[in-house]
C-alpha positions in Angstrom: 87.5 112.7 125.8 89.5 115.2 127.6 90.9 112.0 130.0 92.2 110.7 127.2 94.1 113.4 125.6 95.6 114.7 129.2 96.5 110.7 129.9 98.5 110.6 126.4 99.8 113.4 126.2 100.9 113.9 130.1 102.6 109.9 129.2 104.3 111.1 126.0 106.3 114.0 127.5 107.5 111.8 130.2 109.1 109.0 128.0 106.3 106.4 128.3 106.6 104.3 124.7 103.9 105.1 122.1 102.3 101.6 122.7 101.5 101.9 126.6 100.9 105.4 126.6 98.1 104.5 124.1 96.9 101.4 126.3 96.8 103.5 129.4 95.4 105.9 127.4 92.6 103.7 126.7 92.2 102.1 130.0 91.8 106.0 131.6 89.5 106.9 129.0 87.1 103.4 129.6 87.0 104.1 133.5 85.8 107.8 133.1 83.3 107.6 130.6 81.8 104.0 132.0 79.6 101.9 129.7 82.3 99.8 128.8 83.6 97.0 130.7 87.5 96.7 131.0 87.7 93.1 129.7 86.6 94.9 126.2 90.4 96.3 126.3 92.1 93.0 125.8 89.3 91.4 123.4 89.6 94.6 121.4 93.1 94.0 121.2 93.4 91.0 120.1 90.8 91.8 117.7 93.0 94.5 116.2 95.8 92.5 115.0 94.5 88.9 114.4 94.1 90.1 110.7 95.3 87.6 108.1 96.7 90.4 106.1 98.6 91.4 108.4 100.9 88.6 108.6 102.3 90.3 105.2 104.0 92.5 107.7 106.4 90.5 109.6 107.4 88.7 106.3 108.0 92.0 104.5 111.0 92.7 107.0 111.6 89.2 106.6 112.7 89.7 103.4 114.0 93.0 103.3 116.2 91.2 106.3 117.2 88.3 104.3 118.1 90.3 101.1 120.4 92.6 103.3 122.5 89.1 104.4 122.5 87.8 100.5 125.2 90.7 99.4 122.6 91.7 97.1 123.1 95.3 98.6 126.4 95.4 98.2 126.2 95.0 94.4 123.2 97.2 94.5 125.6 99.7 96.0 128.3 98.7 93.6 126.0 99.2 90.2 124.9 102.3 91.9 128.5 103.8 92.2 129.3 102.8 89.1 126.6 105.1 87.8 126.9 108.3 89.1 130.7 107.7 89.6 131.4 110.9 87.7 129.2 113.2 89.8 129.9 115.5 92.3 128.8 114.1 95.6 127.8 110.4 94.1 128.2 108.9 97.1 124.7 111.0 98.1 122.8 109.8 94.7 124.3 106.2 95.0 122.2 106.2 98.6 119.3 108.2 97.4 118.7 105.7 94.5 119.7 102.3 96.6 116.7 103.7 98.9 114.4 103.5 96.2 115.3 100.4 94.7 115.7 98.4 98.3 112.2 100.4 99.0 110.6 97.4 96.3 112.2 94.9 98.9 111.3 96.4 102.2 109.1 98.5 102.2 110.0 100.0 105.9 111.6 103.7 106.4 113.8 102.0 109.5 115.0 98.9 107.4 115.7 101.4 104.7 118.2 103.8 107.3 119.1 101.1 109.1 120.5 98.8 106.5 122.1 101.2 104.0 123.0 103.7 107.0 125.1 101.0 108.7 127.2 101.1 105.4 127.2 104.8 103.6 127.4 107.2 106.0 130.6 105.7 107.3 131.7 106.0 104.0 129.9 109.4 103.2 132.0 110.8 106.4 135.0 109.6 105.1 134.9 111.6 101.6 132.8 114.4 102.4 131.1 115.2 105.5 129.1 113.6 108.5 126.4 115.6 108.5 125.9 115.5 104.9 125.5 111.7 105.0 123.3 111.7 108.1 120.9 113.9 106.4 120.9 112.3 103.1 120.3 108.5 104.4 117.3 110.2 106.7 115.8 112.0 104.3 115.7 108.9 101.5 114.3 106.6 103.7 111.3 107.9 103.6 110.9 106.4 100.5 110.7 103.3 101.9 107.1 103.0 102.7 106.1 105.3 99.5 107.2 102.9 96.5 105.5 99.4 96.8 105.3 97.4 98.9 104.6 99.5 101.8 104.0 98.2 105.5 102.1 101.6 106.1 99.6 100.9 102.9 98.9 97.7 104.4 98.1 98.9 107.6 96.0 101.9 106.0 94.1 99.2 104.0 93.3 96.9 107.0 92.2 100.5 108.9 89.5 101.9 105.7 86.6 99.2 104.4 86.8 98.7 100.7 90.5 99.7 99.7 92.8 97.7 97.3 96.3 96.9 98.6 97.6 96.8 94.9 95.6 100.1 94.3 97.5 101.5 97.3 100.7 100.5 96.0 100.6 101.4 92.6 99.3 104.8 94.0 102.8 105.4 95.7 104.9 104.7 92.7 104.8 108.2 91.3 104.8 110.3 94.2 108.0 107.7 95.6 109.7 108.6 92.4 109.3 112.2 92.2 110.8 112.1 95.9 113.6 110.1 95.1 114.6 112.3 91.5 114.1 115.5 93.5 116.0 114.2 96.2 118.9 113.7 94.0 118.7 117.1 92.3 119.2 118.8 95.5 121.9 116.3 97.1 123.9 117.2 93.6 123.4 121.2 93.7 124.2 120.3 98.0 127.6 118.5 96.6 128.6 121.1 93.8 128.1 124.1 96.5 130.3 121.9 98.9 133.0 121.3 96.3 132.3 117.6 97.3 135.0 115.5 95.0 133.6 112.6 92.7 134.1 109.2 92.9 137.7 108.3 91.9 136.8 104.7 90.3 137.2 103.7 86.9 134.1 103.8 84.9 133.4 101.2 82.1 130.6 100.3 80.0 131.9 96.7 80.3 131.9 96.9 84.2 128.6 98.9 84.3 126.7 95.9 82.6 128.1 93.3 84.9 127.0 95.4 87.7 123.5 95.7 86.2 123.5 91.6 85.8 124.5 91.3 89.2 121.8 93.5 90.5 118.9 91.6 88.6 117.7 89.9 91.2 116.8 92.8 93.7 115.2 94.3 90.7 113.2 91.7 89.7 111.4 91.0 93.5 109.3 94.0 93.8 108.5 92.6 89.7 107.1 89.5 91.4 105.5 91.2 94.3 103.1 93.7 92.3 103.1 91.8 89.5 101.0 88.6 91.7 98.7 91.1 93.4 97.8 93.4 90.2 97.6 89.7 88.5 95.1 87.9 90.6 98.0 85.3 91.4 98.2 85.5 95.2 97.5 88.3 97.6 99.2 90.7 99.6 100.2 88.3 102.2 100.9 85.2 99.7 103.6 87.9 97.6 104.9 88.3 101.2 105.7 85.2 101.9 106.5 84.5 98.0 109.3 88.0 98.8 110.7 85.5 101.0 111.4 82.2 99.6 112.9 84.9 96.5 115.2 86.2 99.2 116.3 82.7 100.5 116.7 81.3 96.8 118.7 84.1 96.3 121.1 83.6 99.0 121.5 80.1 98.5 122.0 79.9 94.8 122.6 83.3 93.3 124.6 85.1 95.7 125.7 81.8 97.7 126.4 84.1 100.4 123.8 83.3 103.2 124.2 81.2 106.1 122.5 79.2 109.1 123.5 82.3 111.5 122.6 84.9 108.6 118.9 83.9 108.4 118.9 83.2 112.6 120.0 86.7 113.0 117.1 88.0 110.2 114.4 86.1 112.0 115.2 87.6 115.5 115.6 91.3 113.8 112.3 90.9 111.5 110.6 89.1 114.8 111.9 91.9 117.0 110.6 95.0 115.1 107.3 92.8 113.6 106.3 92.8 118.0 106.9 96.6 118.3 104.8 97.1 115.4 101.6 94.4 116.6 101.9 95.8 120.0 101.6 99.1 118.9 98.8 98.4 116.4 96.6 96.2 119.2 96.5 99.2 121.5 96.1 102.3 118.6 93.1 99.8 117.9 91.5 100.4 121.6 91.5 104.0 121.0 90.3 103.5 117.8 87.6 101.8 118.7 86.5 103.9 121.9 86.4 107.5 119.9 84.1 105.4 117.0 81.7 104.8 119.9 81.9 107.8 121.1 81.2 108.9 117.6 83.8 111.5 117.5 83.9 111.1 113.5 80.1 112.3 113.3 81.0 114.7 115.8 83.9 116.6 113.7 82.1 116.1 110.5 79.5 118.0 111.6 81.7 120.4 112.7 84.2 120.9 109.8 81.3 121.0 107.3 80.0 124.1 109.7 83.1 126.0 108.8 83.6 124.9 105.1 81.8 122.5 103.1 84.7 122.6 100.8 87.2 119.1 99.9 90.5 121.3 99.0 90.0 123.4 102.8 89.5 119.9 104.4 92.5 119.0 102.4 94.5 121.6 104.4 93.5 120.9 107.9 94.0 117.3 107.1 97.8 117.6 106.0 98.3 119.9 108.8 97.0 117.5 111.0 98.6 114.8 110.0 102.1 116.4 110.2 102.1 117.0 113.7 100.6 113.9 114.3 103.6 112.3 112.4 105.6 114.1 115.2 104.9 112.4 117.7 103.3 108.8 116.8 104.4 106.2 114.3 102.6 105.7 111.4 101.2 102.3 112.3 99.9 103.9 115.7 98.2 107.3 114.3 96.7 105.1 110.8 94.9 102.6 113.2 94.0 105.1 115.5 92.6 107.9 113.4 91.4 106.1 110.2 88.5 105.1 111.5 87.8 108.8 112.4 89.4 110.6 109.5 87.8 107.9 106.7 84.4 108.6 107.1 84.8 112.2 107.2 87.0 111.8 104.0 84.5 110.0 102.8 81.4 112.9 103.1 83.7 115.2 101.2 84.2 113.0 98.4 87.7 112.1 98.5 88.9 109.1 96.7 90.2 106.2 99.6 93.0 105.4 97.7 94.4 109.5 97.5 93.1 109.7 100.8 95.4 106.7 101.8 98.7 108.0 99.6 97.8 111.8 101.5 97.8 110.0 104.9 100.9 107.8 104.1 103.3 110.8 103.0 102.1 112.7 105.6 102.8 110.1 108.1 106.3 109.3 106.9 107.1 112.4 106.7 107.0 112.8 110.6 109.4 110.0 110.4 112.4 112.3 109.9 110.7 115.4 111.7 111.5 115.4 116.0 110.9 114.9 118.4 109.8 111.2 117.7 111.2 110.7 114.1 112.7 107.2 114.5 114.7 107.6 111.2 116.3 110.8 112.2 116.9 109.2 115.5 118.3 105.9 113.6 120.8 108.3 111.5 121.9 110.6 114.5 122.6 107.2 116.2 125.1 105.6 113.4 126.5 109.0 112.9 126.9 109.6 116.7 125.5 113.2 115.6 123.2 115.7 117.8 119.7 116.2 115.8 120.0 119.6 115.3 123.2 118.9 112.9 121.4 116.3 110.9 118.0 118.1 110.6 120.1 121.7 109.1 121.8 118.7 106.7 118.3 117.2 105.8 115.9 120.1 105.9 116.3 120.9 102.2 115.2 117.6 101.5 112.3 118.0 104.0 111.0 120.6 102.0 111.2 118.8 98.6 109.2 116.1 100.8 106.0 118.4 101.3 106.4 119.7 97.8 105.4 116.3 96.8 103.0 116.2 99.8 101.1 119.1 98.0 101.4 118.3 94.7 99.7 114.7 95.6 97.0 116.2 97.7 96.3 118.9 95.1 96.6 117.3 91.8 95.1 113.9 92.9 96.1 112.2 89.4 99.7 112.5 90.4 99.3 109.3 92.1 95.7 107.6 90.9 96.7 107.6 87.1 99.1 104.4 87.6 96.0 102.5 89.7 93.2 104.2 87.4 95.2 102.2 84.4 95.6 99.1 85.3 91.7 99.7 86.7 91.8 99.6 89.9 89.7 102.4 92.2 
């Protein structure tokens, strides 16, 4: 066990990426303990990723891809402004809620900072500051992976027997939205303190409601998407691929606005990041798989339940695990490595799979704005062209909100099972 930790930790600090530093990790770990031949490492790969489900993935960015070359963000962005026009610092709440509805398209945190990055915190520099911006489109893409769908909840249901995708997603729509609201409350006192100015355009109620009709569309797909699953209609991977013929039919007819090139360009982007993500999840599912046989999750069971027998102190040590963790590995990466550990254990305390799941997805995207490996930070600090100290003192207010929730989900756990306990699910 120990030539495992050394290897991935000793490869981490030197720059290795996440997904060989796990494979070596793995390969170390096979040679030193013996027992297990090394052609297991490649067949346990494979093994890991050739999931039906998981084809959802790549078709998720797909569409959250296609939607960002139909203009439909624009008008999001447009409807948006035209909302909160009249406050201080709109610019921030205009981002903040465009993050949570493009979350229903997505459902990835670096889609979410990439795509609506690109175009606000240009313009957030221009009117108020850069920091400001940076920090704001950082902290709201974390929402991403919260409100349904969610790439993560897939990848946490394919990691933990028995666990409804639909559940999972409905289980991320309060906990998304309390994010988001909060999020707002503290970008506006951020804006007031600042003397930000508000936006300068005319405000209408004629103009508001064409901007509403043009924004339709985007509204309606994450409809679709959860209202299939929760329906019995098609599954998680069928509303996938259903996300994307929307998103094409969209830019063809509605929008008329996507071409030839457009969708080239979204099948290289959505086939480019949908790689990193497999090849991460083959190797996280070597490790996986070797600390199950060495039963590890018996092993810390046994030894958690000799210190406390009690859910709410397990609670604890989970979510401060899982925050460092999210430090330093991707969600995909830590969920397929550690679930099989952490479920069981979960599990003999009597913890719910599904609040088990939302705990272990906040957590997780948390670390996804928190350094030294937070790839949205990193994706902010990089369109800003901003050190990361700046942009974490712009976001850390945010941050905390974020853990608020964290705790309030962890502690109350109908915060987030009422929504799936309704329709009947869990």
């Amino acid at each position: 066990m120990a030539s495992l930790g050394i290897t991935f930790f000793v490869l981490l600090m030197i720059g290795v990426p996440v997904a060989f530093t796990l494979g070596w990790s793995a390969f170390v770990f096979a040679w030193f303990r013996g027992g297990v031949t090394l052609m297991a490492i490649p067949l346990q790969m494979f093994s890991g990723v050739d999931k039906f489900v998981f084809m959802a993935i790549p078709l998720f960015m797909l569409a959250g891809e296609l939607m960002v070359h139909t203009g439909i963000l624009e008008r999001l962005l447009k409807f948006n402004s035209l909302l909160f026009g009249k406050f201080r610092g709109s610019l921030a709440q205009v981002t903040i809620l465009a993050s949570m509805i493009f979350a229903g398209i997505s459902g990835s945190a670096v889609a979410d900072a990439s795509a609506l990055g690109a175009i606000l915190i240009p313009a957030m520099r221009r009117n108020y500051n850069n920091e400001f911006g940076a920090g704001i489109v950082a902290g709201a893409s974390t929402i991403g992976p919260i409100i349904p769908p969610s790439i993560p909840m897939i990848i946490y249901a394919m990691s933990v027997e028995n666990v409804s995708i639909g559940g999972l997603f409905l289980s991320g729509v309060i906990p998304g939205v309390l994010i988001g609201l909060g999020m707002m409350v503290i970008a506006y006192v951020q804006a007031v303190r600042n003397r930000f100015p508000p936006s300068d355009e005319e405000f209408s109620a004629k103009a508001l409601l064409s901007a509403f009709i043009n924004v339709l569309p985007a509204l309606f797909m994450p409809v679709i998407i959860l209202g299939g699953i929760l329906g019995g209609i098609f599954t998680a991977t069928e509303a996938a691929a259903i996300a994307v013929l929307y998103a094409l039919l969209i830019g063809v007819f509605v929008t008329k606005s996507l071409q030839l090139s457009d969708l080239w360009k979204a099948l290289l982007n959505s086939g480019k990041i949908s790689s990193m993500v497999f090849l991460v999840i083959a190797t996280a599912s070597v490790v996986g798989w070797m600390l199950t046989e060495a039963q590890l999750p018996q092993i810390v069971s046994a030894k958690l339940k000799a210190v406390s027998s009690s859910p709410l102190i397990f609670l604890v040590l989970l979510n401060v695990f899982l925050l460092i963790v999210g430090c330093v590995l991707e969600p995909a990466s830590a969920m397929v490595m550690l679930m099989p550990i952490i479920s069981p254990i979960a599990t003999s305390f009597g913890i719910h799979s599904l609040h088990l799941g939302i705990i272990v997805v906040l957590n997780l995207t948390i670390g996804l704005i928190t350094p030294p490996v937070g790839t949205c930070l990193f994706v902010a600090c990089g369109i800003a062209k901003l050190p990361m100290e700046k942009v974490v003192r712009s976001m850390w207010p945010h941050l905390v909100w974020q853990i608020c929730v964290l705790l309030l989900v962890t502690y109350i756990p109908k915060v987030a099972l009422v929504i799936p306990f309704w329709f009947g699910i869990g």
